[in-house]
Wavefront OBJ file of the C-alpha trace (Angstrom):
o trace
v -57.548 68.391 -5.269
v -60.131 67.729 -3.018
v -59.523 65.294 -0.276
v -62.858 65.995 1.875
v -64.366 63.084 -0.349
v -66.866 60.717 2.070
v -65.249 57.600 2.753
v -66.812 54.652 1.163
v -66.870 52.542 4.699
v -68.370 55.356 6.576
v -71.641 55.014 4.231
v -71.608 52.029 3.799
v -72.206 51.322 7.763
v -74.646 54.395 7.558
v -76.363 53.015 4.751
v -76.604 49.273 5.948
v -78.747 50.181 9.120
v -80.989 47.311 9.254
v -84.184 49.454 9.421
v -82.470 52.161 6.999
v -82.405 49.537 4.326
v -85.819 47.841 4.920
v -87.336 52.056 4.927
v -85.313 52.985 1.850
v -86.068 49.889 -0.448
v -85.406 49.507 -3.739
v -84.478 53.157 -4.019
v -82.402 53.362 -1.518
v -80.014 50.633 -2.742
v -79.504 51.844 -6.235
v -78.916 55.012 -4.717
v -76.304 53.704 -2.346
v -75.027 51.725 -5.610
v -74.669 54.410 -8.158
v -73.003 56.739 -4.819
v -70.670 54.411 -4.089
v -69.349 53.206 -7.170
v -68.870 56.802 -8.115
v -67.021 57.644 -4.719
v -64.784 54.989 -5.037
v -63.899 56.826 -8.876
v -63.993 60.063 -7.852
v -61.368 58.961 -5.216
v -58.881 57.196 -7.485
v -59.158 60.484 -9.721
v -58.119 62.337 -7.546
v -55.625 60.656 -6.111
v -54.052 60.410 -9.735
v -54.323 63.862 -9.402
v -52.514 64.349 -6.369
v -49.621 61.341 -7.452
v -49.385 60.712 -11.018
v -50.223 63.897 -12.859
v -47.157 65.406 -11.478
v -45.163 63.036 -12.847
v -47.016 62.785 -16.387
v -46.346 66.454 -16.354
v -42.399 66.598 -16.513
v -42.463 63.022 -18.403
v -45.542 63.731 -20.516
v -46.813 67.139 -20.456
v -48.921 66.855 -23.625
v -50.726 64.040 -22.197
v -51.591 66.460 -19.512
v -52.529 69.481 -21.144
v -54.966 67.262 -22.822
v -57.526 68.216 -19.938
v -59.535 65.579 -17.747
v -60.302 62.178 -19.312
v -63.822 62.144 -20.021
v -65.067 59.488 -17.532
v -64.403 61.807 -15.097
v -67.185 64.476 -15.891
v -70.048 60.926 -15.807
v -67.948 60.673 -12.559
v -69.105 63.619 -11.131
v -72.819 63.354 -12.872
v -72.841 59.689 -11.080
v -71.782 61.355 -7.587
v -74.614 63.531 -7.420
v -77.283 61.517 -9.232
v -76.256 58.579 -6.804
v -76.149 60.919 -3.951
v -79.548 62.672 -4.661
v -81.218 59.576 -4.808
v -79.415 58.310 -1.576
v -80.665 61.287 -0.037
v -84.059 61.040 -1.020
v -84.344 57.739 -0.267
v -83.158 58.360 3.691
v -85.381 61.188 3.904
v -88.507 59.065 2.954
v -87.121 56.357 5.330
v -87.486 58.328 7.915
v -84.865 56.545 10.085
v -81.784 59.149 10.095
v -82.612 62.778 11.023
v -84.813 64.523 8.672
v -82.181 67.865 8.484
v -78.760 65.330 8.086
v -80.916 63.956 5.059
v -81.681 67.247 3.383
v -78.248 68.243 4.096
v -76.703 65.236 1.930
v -79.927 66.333 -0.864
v -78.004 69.676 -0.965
v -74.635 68.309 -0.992
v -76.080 66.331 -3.739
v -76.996 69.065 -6.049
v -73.507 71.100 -5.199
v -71.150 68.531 -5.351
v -72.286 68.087 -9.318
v -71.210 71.786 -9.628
v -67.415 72.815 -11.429
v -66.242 74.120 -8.157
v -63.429 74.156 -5.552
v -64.359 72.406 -2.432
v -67.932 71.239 -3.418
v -67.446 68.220 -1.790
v -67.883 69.307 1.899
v -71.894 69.947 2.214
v -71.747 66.156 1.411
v -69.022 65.197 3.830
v -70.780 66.922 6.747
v -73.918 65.600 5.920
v -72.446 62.247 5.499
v -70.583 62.422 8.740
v -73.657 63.581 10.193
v -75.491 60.443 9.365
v -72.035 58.516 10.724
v -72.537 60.402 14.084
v -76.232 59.320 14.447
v -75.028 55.876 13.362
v -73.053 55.078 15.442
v -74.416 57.502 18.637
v -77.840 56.638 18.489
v -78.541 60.214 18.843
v -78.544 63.851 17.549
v -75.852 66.058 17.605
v -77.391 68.228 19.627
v -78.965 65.528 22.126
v -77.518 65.890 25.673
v -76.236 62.927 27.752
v -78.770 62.431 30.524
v -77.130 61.171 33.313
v -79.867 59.811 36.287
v -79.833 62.348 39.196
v -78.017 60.651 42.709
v -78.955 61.842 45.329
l 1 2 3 4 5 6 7 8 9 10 11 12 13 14 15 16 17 18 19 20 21 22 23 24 25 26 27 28 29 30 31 32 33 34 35 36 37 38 39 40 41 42 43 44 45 46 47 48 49 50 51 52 53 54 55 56 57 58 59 60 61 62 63 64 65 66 67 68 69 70 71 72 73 74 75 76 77 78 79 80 81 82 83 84 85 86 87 88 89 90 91 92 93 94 95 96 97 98 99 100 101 102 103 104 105 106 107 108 109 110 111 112 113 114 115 116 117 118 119 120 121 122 123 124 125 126 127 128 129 130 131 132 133 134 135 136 137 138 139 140 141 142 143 144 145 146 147 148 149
């Protein structure tokens, strides 16, 4: 299971900028909606994944074999979707960097995928957009200190 999932409260401060959610409108906030509604599920799956699904297995094993309850493949469709149009959203915006909003585009589109570890495009970018939050600044923006001389 994946545990590389964005946190919920990390976006939620990245996505309540005041002047990210004036620039992203209407679009923005369904995005943020739809993303973190299906974050939040996505989370609780897998964390029945990592805590109850070994016990189901010794107590219930046909319950189990079944496969994945279906609400968890609209999970993943919801994920992306939501993220997408988060990401699209920011990048019109303007507000957070233009790359950390392609990035979470990208993440997006591969997170949606059947994969191992798809989640972590969309972590960085989201921690990305957390760093700029809560900086002020680029990644790659040096401290200026004033010369003394």
């Amino acid at each position: 299971m994946e545990a590389n999932l964005p946190h919920p409260p990390l976006y939620v401060g990245a996505s309540s900028g005041d002047r990210q959610s004036q620039a992203a409108g209407a679009l923005g906030l369904v995005g943020f909606l739809i993303a973190f509604a299906a974050t939040v599920l996505a989370a609780g799956s897998f964390w029945a994944g990592m805590f109850i699904a070994p016990a189901l297995a010794t107590e219930a094993p046909d319950f189990v074999d079944a496969g994945p309850p279906p609400g968890l493949v609209l999970t993943f469709i919801g994920l992306g979707v939501g993220w997408l149009v988060l990401g699209i959203a920011t990048l019109r915006a303007g507000v957070y960097p233009r790359r950390a909003a392609i990035l979470v585009i990208v993440g997006a589109v591969i997170v949606s995928l059947p994969l191992p570890f798809t989640t972590i495009v969309l972590s960085v970018a989201v921690g990305w957009l957390g760093f700029h939050l809560f900086t002020g600044r680029e990644a790659g923006e040096a401290r200026t200190s004033p010369r003394v001389s």
